[in-house]
Backbone as XML, in Angstrom:
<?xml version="1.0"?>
<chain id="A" units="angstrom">
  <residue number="1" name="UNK">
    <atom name="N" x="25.614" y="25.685" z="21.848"/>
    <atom name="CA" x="25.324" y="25.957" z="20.452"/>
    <atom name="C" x="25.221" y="24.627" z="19.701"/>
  </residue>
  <residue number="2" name="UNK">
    <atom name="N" x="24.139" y="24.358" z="18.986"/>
    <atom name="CA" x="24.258" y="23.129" z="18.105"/>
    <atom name="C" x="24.826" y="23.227" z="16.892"/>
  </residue>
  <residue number="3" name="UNK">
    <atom name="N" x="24.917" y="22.039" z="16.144"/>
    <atom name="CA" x="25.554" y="21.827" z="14.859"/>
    <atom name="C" x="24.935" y="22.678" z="13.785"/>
  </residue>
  <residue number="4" name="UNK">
    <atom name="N" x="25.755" y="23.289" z="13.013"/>
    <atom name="CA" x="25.001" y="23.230" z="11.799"/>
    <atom name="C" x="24.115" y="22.282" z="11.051"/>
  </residue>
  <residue number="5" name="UNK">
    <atom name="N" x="22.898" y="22.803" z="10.820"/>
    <atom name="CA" x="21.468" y="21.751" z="10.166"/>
    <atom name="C" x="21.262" y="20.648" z="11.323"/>
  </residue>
  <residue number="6" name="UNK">
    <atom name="N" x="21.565" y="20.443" z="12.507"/>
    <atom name="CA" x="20.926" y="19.582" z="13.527"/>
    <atom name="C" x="19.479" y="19.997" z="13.854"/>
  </residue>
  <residue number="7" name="UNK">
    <atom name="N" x="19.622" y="21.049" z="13.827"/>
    <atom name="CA" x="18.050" y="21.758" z="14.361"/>
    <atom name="C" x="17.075" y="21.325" z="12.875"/>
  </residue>
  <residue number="8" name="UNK">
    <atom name="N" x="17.486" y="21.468" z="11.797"/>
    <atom name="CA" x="16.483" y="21.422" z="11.004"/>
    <atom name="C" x="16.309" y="19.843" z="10.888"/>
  </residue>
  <residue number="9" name="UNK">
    <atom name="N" x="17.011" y="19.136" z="10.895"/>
    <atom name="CA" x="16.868" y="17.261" z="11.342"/>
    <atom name="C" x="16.069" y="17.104" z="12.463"/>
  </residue>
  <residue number="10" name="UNK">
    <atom name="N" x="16.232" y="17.613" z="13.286"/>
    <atom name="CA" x="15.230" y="16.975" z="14.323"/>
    <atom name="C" x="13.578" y="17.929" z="14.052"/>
  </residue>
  <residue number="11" name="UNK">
    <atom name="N" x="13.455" y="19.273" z="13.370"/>
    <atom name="CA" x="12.447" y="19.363" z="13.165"/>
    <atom name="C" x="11.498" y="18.839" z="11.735"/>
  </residue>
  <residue number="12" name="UNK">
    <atom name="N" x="12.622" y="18.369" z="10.811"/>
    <atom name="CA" x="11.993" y="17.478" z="9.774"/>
    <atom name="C" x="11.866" y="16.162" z="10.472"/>
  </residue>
  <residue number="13" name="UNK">
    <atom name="N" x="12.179" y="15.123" z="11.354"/>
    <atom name="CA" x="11.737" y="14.295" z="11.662"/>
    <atom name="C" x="10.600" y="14.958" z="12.577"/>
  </residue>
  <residue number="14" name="UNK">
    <atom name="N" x="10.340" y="15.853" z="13.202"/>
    <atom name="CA" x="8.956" y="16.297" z="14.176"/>
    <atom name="C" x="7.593" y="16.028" z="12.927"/>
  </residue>
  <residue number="15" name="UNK">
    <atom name="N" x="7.893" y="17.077" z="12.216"/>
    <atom name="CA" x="7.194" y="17.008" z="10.785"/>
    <atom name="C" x="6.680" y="16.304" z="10.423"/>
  </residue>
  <residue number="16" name="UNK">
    <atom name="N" x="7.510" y="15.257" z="10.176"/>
    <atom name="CA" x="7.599" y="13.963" z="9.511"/>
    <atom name="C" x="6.208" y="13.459" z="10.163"/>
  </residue>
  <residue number="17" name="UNK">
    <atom name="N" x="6.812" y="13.156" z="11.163"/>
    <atom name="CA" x="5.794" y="12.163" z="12.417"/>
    <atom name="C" x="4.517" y="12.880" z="12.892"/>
  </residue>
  <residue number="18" name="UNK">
    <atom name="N" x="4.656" y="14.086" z="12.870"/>
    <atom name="CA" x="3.133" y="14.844" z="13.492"/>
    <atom name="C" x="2.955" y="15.517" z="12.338"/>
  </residue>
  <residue number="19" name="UNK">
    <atom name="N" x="2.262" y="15.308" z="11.696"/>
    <atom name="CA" x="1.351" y="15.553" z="10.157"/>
    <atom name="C" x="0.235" y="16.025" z="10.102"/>
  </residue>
  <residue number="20" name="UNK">
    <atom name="N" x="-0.151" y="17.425" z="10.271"/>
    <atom name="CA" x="-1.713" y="17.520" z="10.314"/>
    <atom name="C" x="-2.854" y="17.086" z="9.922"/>
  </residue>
  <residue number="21" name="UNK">
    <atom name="N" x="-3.414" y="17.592" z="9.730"/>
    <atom name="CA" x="-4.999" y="16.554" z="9.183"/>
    <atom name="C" x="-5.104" y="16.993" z="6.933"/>
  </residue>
  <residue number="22" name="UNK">
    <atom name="N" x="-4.185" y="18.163" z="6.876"/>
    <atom name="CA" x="-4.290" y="18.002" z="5.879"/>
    <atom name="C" x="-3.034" y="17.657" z="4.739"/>
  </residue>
  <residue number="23" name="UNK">
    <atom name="N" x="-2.066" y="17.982" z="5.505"/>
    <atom name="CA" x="-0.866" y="16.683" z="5.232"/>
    <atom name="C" x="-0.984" y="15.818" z="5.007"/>
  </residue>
  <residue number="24" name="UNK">
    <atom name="N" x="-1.600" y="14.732" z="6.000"/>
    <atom name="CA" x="-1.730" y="13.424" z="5.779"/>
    <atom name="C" x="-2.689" y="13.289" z="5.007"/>
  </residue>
  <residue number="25" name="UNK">
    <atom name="N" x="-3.729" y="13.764" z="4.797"/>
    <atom name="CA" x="-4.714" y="13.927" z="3.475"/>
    <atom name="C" x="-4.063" y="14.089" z="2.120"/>
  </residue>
  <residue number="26" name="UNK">
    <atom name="N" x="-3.459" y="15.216" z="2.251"/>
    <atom name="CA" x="-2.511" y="14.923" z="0.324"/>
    <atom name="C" x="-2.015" y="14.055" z="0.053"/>
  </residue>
  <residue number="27" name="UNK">
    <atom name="N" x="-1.063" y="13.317" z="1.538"/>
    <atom name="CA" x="-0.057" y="12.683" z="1.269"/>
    <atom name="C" x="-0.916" y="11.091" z="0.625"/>
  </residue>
  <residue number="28" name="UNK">
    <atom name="N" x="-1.987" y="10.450" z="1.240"/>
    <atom name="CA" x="-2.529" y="9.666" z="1.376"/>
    <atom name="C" x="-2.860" y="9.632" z="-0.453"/>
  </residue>
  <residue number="29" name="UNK">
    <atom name="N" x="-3.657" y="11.153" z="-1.218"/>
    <atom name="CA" x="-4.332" y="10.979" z="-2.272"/>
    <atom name="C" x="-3.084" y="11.071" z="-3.232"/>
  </residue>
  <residue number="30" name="UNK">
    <atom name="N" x="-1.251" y="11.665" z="-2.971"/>
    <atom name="CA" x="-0.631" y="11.350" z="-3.841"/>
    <atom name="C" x="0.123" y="9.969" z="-3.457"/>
  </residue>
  <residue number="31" name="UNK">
    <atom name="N" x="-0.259" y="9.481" z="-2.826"/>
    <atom name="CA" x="0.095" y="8.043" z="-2.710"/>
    <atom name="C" x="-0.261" y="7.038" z="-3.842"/>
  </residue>
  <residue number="32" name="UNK">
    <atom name="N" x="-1.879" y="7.130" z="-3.430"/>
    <atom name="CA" x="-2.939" y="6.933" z="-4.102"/>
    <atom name="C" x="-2.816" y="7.081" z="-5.499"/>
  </residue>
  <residue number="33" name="UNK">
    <atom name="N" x="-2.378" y="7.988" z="-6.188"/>
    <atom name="CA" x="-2.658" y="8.399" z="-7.482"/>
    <atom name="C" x="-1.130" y="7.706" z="-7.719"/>
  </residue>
  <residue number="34" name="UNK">
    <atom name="N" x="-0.025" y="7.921" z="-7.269"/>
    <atom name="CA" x="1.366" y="6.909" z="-7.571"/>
    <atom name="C" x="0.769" y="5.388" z="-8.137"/>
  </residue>
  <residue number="35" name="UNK">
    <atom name="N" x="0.347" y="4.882" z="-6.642"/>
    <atom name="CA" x="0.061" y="3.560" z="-6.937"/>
    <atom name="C" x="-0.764" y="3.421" z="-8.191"/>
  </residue>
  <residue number="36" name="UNK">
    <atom name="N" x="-1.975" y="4.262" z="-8.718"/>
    <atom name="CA" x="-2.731" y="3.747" z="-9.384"/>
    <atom name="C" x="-2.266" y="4.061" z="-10.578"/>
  </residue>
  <residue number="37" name="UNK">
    <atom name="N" x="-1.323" y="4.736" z="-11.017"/>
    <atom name="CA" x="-0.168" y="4.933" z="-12.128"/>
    <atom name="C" x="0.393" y="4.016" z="-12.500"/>
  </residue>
  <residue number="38" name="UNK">
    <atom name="N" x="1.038" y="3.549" z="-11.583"/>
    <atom name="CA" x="1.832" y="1.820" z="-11.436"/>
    <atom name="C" x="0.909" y="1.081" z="-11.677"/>
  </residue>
  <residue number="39" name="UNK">
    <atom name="N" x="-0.481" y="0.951" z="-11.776"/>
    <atom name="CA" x="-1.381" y="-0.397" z="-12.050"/>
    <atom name="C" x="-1.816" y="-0.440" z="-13.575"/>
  </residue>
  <residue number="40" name="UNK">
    <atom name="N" x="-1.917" y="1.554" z="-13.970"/>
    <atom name="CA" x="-2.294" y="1.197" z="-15.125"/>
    <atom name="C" x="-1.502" y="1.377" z="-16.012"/>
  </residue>
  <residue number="41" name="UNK">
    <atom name="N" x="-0.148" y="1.312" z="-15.830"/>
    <atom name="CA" x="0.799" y="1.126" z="-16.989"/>
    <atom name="C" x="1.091" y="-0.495" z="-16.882"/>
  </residue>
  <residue number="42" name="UNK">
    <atom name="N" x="0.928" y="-0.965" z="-15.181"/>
    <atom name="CA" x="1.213" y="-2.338" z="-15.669"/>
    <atom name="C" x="0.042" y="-3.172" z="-14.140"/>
  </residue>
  <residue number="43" name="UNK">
    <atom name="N" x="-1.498" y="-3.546" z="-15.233"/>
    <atom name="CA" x="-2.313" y="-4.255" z="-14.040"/>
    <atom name="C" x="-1.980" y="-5.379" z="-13.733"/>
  </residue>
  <residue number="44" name="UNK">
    <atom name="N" x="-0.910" y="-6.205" z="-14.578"/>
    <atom name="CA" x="-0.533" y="-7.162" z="-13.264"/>
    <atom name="C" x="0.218" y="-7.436" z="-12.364"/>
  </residue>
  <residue number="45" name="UNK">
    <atom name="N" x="0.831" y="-6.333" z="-11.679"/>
    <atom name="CA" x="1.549" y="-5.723" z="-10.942"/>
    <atom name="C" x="1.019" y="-6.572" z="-9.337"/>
  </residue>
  <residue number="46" name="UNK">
    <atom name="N" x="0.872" y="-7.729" z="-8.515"/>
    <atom name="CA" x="0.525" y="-8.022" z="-7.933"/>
    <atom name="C" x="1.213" y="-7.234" z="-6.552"/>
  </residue>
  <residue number="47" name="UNK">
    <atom name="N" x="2.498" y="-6.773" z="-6.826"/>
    <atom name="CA" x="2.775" y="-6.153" z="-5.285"/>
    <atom name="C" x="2.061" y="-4.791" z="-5.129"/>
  </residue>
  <residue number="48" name="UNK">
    <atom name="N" x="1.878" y="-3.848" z="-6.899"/>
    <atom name="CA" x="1.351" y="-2.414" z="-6.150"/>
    <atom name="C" x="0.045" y="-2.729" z="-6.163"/>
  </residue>
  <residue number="49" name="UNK">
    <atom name="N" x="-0.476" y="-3.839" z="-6.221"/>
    <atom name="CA" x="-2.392" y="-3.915" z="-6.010"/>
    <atom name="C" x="-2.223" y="-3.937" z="-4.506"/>
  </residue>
  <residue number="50" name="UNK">
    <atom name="N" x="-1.594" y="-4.813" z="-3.998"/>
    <atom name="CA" x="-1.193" y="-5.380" z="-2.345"/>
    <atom name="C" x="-0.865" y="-4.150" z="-2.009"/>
  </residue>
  <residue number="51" name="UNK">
    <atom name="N" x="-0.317" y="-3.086" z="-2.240"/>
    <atom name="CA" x="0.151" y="-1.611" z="-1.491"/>
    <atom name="C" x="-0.746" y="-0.790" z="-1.491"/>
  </residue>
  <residue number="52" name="UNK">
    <atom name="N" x="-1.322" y="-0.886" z="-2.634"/>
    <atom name="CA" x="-2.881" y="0.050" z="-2.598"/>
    <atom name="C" x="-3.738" y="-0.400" z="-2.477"/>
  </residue>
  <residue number="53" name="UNK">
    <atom name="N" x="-4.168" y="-1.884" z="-2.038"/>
    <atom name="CA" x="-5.042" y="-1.997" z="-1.350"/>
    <atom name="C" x="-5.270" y="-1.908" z="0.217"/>
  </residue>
  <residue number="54" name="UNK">
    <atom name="N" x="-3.560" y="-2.123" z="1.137"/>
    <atom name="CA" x="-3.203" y="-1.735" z="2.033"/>
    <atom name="C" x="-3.657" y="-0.259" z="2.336"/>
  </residue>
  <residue number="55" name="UNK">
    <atom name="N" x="-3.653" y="0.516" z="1.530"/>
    <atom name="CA" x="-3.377" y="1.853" z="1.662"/>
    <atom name="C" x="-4.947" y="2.153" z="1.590"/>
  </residue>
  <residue number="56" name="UNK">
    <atom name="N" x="-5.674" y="1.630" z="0.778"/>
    <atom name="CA" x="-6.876" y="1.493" z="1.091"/>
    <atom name="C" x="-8.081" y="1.186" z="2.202"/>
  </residue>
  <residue number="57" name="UNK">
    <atom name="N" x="-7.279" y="0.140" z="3.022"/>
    <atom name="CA" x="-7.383" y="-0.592" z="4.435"/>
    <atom name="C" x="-7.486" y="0.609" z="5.107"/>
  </residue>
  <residue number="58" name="UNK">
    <atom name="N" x="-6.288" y="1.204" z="4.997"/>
    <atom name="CA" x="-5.658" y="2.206" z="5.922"/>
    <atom name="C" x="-6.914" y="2.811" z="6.399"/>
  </residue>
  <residue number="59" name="UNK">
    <atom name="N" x="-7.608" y="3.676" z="4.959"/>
    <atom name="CA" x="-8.326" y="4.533" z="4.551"/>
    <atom name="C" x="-9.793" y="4.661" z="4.891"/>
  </residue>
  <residue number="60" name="UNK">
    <atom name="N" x="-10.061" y="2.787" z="5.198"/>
    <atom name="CA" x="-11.320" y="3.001" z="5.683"/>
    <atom name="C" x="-12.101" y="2.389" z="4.209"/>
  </residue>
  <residue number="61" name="UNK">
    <atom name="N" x="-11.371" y="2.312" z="3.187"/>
    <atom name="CA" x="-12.129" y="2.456" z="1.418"/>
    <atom name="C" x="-11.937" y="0.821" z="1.532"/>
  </residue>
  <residue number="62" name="UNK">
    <atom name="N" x="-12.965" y="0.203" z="2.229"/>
    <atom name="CA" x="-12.818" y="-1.617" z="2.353"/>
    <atom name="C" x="-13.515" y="-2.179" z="1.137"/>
  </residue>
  <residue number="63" name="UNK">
    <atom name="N" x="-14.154" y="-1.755" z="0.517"/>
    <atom name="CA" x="-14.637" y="-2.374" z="-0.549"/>
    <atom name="C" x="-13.833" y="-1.970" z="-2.253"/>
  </residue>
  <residue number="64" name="UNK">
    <atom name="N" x="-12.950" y="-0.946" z="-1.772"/>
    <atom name="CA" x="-11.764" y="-0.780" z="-2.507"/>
    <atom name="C" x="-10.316" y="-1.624" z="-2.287"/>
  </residue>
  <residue number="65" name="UNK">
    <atom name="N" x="-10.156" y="-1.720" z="-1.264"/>
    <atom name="CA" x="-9.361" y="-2.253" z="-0.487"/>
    <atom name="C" x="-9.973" y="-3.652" z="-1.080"/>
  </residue>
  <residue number="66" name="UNK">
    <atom name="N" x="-10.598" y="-4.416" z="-0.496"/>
    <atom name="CA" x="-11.576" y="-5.836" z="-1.263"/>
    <atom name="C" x="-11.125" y="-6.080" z="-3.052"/>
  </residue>
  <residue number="67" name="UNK">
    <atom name="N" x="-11.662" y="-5.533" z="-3.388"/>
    <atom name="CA" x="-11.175" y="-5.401" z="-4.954"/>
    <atom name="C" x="-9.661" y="-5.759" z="-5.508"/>
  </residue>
  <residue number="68" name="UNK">
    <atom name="N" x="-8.587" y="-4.925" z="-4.705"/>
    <atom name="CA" x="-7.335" y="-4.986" z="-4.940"/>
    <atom name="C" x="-7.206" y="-6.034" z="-4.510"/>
  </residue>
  <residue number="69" name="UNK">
    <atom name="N" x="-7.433" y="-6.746" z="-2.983"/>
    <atom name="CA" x="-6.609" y="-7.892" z="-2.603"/>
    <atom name="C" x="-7.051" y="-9.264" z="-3.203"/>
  </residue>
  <residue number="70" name="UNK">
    <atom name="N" x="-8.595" y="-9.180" z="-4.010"/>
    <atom name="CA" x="-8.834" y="-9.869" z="-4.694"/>
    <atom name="C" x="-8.254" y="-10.110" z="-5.882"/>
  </residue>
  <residue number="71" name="UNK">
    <atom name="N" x="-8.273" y="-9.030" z="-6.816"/>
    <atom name="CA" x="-7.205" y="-9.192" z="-7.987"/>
    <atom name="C" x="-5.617" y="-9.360" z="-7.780"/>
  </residue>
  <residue number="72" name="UNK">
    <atom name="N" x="-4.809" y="-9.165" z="-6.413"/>
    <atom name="CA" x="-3.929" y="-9.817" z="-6.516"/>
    <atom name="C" x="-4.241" y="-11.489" z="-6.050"/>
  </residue>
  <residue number="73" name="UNK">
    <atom name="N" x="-4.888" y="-11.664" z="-5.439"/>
    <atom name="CA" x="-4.955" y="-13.019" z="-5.319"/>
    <atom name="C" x="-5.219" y="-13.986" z="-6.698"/>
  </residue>
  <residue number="74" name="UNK">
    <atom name="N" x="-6.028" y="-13.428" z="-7.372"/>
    <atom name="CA" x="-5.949" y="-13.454" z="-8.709"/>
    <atom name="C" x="-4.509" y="-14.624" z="-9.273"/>
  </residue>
  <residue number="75" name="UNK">
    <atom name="N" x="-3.608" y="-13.048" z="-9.368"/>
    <atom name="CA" x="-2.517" y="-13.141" z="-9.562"/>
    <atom name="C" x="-1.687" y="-14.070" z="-9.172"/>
  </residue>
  <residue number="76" name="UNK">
    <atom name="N" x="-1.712" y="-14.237" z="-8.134"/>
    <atom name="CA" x="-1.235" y="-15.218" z="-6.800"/>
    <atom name="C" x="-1.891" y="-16.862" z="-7.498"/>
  </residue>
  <residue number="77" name="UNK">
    <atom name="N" x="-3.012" y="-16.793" z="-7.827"/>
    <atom name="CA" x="-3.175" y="-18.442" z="-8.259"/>
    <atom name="C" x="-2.346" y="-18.356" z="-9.362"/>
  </residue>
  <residue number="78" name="UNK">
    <atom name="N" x="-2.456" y="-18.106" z="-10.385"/>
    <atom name="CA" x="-2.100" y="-17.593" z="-11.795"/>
    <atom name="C" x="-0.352" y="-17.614" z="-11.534"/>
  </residue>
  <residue number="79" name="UNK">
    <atom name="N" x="0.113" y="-16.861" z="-10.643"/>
    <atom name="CA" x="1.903" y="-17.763" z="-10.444"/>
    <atom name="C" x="2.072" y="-18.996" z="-9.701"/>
  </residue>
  <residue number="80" name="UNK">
    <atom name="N" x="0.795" y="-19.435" z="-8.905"/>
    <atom name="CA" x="0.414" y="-20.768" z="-8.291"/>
    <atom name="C" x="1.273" y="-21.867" z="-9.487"/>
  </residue>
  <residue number="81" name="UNK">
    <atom name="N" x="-0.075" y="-21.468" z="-10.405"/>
    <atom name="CA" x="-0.077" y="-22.780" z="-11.823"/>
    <atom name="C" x="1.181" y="-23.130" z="-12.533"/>
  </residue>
  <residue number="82" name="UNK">
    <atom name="N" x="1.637" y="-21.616" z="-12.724"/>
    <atom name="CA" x="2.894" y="-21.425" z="-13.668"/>
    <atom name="C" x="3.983" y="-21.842" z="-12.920"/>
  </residue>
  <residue number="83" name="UNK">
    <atom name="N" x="3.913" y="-21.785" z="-11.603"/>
    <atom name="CA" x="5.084" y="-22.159" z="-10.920"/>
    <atom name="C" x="6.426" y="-21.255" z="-10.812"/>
  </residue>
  <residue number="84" name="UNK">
    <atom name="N" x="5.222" y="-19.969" z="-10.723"/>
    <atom name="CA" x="6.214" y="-18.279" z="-11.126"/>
    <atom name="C" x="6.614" y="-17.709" z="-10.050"/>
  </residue>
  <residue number="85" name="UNK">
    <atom name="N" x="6.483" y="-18.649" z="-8.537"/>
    <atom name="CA" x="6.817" y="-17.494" z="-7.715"/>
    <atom name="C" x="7.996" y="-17.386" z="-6.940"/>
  </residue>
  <residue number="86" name="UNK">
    <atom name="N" x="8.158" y="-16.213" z="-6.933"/>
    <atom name="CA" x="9.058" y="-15.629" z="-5.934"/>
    <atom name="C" x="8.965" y="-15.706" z="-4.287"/>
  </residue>
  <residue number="87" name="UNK">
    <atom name="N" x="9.998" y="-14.890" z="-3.601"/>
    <atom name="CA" x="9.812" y="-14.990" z="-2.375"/>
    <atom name="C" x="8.968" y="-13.640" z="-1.993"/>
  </residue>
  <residue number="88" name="UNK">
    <atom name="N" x="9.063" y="-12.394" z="-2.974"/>
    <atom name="CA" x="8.344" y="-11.340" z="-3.144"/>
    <atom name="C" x="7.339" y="-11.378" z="-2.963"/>
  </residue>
  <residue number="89" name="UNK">
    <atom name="N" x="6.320" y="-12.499" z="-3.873"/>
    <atom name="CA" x="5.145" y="-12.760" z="-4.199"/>
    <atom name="C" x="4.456" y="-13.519" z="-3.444"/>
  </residue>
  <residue number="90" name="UNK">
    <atom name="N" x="5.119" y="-14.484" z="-2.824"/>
    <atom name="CA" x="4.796" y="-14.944" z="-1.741"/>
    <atom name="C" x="4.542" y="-14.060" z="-0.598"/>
  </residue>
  <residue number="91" name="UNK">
    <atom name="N" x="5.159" y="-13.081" z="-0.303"/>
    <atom name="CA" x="4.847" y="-12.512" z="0.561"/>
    <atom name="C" x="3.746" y="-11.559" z="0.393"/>
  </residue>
  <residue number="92" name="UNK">
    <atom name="N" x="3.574" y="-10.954" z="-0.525"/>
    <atom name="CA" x="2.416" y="-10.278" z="-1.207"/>
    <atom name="C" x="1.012" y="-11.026" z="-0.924"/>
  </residue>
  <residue number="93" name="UNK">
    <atom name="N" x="1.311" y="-11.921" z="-1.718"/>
    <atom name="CA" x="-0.255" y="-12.866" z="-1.773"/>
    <atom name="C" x="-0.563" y="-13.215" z="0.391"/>
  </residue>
  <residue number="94" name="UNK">
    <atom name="N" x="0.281" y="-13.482" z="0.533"/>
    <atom name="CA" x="-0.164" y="-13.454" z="2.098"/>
    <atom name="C" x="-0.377" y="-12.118" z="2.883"/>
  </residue>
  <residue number="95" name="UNK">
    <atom name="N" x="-0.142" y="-11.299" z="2.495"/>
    <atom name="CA" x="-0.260" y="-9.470" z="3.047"/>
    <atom name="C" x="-2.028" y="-9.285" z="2.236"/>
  </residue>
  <residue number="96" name="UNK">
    <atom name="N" x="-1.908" y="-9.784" z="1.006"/>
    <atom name="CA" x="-3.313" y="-10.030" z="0.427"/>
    <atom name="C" x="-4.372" y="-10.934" z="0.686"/>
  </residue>
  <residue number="97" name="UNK">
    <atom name="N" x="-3.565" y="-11.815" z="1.042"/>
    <atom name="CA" x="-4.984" y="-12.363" z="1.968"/>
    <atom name="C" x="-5.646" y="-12.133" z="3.427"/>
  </residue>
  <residue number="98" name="UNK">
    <atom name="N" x="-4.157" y="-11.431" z="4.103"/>
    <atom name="CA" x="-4.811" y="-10.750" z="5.476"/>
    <atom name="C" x="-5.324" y="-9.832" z="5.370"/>
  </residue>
  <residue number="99" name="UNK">
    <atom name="N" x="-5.441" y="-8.985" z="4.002"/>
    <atom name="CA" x="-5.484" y="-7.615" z="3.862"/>
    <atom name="C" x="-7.371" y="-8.057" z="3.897"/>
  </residue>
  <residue number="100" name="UNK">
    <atom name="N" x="-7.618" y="-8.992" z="2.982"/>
    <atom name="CA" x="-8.592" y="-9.294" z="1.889"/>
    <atom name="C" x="-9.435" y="-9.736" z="3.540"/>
  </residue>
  <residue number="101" name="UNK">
    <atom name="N" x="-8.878" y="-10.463" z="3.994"/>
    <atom name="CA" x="-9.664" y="-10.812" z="5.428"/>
    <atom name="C" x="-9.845" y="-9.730" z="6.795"/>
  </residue>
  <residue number="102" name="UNK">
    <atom name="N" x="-9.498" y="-8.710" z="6.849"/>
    <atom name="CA" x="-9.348" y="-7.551" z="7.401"/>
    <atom name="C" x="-10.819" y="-6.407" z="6.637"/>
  </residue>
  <residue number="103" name="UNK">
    <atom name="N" x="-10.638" y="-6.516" z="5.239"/>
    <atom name="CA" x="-11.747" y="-5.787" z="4.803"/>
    <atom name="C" x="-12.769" y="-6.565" z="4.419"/>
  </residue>
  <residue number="104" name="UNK">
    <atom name="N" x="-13.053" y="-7.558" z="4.197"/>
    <atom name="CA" x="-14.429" y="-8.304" z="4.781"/>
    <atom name="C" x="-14.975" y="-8.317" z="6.042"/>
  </residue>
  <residue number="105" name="UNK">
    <atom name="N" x="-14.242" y="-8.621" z="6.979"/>
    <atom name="CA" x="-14.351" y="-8.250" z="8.413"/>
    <atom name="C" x="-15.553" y="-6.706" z="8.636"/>
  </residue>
  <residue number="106" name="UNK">
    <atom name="N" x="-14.964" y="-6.028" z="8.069"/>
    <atom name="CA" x="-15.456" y="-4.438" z="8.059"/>
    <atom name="C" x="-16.952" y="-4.238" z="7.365"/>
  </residue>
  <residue number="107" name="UNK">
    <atom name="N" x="-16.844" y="-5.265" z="6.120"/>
    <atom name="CA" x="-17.545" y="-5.141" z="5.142"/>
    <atom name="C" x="-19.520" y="-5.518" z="5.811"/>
  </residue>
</chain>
């Protein structure tokens, strides 16, 4: 006999991981619509451009994907100058430039 709620843990992680075709479809467009919430309450948001343009990558949407990793790079000179950056941002602007070189590639 198993534990109480063990069975439903191992079938929410099954779930989790095997996602049908239209699961991962919602999940992808409320992703999508999160991130782009986060950009337009605040567009200079250089990490959620880098997440949704990732997410964009994902998607196949490379000339969307292009756009974002460009405007964070943007960003990325712009804390260059100011001498604004973090270790965050640093890491961003480099996820954005592989991102940005990944969807040219495609392009």
């Amino acid at each position: 006999m198993t534990e109480p709620g063990k069975g439903r843990l191992g079938a929410s992680l099954v779930s989790a991981i095997f996602k049908t075709p239209l699961e991962r479809e919602r999940d992808f467009y409320r992703r999508y619509r999160e991130l782009s919430g986060l950009i337009g309450e605040s567009p200079d948001n250089m990490i959620v451009l880098v997440l949704r343009g990732e997410l964009n990558l994902e998607r196949g949407e490379y000339e969307r994907a292009k756009t974002d990793f460009e405007r964070a790079l943007e960003l990325a000179r712009d804390l260059d100058e100011a001498k604004g950056w973090l270790l965050m941002e640093q890491v961003m602007r480099d996820r954005a430039l592989y991102g940005l070189k990944l969807a040219e590639r495609e392009l």
